[in-house]
Each structure stands twice: as C-alpha cells, then as structure tokens.
N, CA and C atoms as a LAMMPS dump frame, in Angstrom:
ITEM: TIMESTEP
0
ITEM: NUMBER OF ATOMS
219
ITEM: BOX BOUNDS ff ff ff
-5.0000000000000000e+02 5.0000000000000000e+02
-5.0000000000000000e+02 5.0000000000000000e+02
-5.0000000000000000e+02 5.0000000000000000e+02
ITEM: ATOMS id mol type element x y z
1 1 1 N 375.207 43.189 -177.05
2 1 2 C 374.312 42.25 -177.685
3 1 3 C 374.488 40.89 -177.03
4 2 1 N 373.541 40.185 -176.764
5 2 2 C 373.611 39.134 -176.134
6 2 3 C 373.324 37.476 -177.133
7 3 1 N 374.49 36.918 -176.812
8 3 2 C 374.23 35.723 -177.783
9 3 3 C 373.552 35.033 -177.368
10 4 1 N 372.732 34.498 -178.152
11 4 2 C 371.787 33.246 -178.095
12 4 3 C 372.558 32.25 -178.017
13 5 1 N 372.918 31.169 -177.645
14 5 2 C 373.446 29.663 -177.594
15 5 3 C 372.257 28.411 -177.566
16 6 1 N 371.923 27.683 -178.219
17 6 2 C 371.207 26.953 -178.087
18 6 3 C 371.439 25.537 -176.828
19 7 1 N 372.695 25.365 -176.851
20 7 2 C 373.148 24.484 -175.964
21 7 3 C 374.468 25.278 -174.98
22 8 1 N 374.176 25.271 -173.871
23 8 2 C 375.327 25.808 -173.2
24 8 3 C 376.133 25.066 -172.244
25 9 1 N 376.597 25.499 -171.502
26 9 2 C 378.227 24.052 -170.916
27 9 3 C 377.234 22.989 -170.15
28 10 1 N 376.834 23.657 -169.582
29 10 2 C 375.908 22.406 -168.444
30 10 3 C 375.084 21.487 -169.674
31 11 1 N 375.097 21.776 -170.75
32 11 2 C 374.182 20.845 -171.529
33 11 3 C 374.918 19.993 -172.171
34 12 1 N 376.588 20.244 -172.462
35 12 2 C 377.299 19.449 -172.452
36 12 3 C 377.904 18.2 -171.885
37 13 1 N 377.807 19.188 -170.658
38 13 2 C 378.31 18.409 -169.548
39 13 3 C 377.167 17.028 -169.383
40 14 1 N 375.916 17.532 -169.318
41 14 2 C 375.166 16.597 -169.101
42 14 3 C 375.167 15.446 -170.153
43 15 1 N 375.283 15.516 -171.878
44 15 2 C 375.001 14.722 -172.513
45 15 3 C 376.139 13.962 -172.428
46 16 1 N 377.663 14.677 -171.498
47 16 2 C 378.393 13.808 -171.545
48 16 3 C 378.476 12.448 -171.061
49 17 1 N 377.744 12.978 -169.76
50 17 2 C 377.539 12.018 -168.337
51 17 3 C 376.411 11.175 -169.056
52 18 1 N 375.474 11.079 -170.068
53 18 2 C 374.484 10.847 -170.689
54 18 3 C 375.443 9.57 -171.445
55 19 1 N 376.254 9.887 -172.766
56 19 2 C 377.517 9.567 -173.495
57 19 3 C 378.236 8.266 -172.645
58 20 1 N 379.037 8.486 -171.644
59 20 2 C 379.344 7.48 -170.658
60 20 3 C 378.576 6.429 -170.396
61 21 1 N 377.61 6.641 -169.87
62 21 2 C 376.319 5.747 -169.164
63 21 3 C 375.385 4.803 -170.552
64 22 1 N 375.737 5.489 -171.754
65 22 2 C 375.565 4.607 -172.996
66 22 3 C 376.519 3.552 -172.988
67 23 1 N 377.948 4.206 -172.889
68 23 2 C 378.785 2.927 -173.113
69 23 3 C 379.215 2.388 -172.935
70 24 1 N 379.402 2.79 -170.902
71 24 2 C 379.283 1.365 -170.232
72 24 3 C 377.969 0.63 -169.615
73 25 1 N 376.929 1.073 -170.189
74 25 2 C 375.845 0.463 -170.305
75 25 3 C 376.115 -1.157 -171.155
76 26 1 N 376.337 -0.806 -172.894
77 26 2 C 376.593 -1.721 -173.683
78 26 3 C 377.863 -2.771 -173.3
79 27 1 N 379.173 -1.85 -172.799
80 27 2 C 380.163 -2.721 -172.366
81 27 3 C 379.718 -3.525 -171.344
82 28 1 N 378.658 -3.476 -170.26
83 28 2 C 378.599 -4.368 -169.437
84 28 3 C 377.917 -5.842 -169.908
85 29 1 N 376.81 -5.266 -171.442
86 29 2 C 376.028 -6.489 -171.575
87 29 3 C 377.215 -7.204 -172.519
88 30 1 N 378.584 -6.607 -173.339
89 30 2 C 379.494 -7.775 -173.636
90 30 3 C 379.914 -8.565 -172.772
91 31 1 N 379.994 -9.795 -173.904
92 31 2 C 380.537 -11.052 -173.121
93 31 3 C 381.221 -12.407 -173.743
94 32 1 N 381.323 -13.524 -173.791
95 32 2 C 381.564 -14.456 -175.003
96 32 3 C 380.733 -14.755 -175.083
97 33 1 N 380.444 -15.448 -176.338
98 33 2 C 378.948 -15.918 -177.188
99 33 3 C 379.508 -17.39 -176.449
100 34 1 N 378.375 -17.859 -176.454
101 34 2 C 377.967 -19.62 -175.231
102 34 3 C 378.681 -20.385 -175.947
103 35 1 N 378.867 -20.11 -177.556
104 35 2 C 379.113 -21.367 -178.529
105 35 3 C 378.125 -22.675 -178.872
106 36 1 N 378.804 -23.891 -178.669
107 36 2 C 378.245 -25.159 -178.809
108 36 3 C 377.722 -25.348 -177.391
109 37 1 N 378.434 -25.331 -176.271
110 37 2 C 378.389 -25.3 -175.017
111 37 3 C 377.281 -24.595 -173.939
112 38 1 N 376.54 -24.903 -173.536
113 38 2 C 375.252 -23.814 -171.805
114 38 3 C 376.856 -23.058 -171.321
115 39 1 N 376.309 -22.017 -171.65
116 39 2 C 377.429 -20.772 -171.023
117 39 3 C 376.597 -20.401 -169.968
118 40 1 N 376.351 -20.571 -168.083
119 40 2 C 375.032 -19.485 -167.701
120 40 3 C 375.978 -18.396 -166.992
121 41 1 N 377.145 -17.648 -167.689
122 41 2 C 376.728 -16.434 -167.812
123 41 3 C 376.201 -15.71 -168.517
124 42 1 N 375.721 -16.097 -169.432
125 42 2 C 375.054 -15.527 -170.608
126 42 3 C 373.591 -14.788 -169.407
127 43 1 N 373.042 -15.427 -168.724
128 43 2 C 371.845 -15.073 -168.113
129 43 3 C 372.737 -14.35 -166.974
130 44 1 N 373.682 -13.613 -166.634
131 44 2 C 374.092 -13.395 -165.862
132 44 3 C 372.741 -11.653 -165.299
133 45 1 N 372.912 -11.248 -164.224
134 45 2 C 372.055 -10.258 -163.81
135 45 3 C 372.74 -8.907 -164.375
136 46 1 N 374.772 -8.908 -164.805
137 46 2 C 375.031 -7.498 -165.414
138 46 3 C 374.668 -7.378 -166.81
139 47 1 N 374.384 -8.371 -167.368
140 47 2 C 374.425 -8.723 -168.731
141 47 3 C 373.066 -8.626 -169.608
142 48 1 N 372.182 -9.081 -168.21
143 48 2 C 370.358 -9.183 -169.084
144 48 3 C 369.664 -8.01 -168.352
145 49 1 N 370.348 -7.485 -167.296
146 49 2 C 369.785 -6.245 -166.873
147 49 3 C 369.821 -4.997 -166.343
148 50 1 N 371.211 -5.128 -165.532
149 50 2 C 372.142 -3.563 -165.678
150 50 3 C 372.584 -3.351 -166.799
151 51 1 N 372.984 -3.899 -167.208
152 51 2 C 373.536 -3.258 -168.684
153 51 3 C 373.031 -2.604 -169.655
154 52 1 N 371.675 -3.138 -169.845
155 52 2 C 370.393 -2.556 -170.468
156 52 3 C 369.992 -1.832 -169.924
157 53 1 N 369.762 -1.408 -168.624
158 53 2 C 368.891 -0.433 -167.332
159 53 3 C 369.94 0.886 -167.791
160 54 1 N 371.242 0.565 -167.425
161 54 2 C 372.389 1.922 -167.441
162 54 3 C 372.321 2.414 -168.757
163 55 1 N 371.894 1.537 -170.328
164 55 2 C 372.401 1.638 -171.246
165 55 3 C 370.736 2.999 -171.294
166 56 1 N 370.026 2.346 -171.184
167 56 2 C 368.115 2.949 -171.107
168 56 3 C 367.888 4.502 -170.418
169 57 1 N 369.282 4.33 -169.313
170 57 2 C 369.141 5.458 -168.357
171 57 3 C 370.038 6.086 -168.966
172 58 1 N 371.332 5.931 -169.848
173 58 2 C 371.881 7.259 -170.469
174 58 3 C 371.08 7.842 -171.476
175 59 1 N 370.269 6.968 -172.269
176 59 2 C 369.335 7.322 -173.525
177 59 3 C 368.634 8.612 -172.357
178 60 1 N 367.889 8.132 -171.613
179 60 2 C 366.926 9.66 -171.18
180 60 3 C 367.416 10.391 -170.474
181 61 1 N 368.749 10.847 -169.913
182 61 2 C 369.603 11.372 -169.648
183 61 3 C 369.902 12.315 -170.706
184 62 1 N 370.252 11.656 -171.764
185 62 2 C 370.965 12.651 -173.298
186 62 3 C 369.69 13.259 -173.67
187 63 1 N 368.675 12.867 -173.466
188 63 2 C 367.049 14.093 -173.63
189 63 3 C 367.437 15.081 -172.837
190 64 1 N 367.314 14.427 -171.252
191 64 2 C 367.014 15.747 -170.75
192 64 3 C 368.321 16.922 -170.932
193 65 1 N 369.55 16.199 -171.2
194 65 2 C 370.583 17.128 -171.612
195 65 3 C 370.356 17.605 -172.759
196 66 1 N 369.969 17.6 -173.691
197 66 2 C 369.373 18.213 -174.8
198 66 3 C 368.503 19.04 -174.827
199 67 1 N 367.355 19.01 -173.963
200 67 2 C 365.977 19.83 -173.823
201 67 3 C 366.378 20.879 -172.56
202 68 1 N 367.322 20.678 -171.502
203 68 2 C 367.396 21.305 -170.057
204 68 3 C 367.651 22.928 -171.04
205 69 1 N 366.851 23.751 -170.047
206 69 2 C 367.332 25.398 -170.431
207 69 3 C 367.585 25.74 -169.479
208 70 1 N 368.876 26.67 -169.504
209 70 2 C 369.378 27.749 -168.726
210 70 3 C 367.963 28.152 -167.804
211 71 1 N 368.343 28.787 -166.868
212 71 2 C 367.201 29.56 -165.594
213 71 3 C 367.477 30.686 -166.033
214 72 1 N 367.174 31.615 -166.568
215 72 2 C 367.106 33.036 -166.588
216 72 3 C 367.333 33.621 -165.073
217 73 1 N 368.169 34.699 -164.951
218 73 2 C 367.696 35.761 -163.604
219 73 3 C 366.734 36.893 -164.281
C-alpha cells in the first residue's frame, strides 16, 4: 500500500530555505531607532530594501514550498 504524504522532504527542505530568508530578511531591516537625533542609517539601502526584497522573497519561496509536488515516474 502506498502512502499518501501531503508534504514530502524536499518540501521541507524548501520551506526551510523559505524560513531562513524570512529571518534574515527582517534581521537585516533591524537597527536603532534615530531617536531625537537624523540617524541616515535609518535610509540605509540594507534596511529600506534588501531586507524587505529577502524578507518578500522567502514569503514566495514558502508557497512554492508548500504547493511544489513530487514528479511521479
């Protein structure tokens, strides 16, 4: 009898690599808050837009690791 699995290792694997890329997505846009003070790293380029880009690209990453099916032979 053959089991059904709805998710199998490679779909793991993928949402892991998915998982990662969420959270150093977010860790890159931390930083210190400016305060009273013009902080311009606050506008820095890892902060207003890799960070968000990596954080955007694990989100559709963890889809397609979720939706990917096995290839049948």
């Amino acid at each position: 009898m053959k089991e059904n699995k709805s998710l199998s290792k490679i779909n793991f694997i993928i949402i892991g690599v998915a998982l990662i890329c969420i959270v150093l997505g977010f860790a890159l846009t931390y930083g210190e808050s400016s305060g009273l003070k013009f902080n311009p790293d606050v506008f820095s380029f890892r902060r207003i837009t890799f960070g968000p880009m990596l954080a955007l690209a694990g989100f559709v990453i963890m889809i397609f690791g979720i939706m990917h099916k096995k290839k049948e032979k």
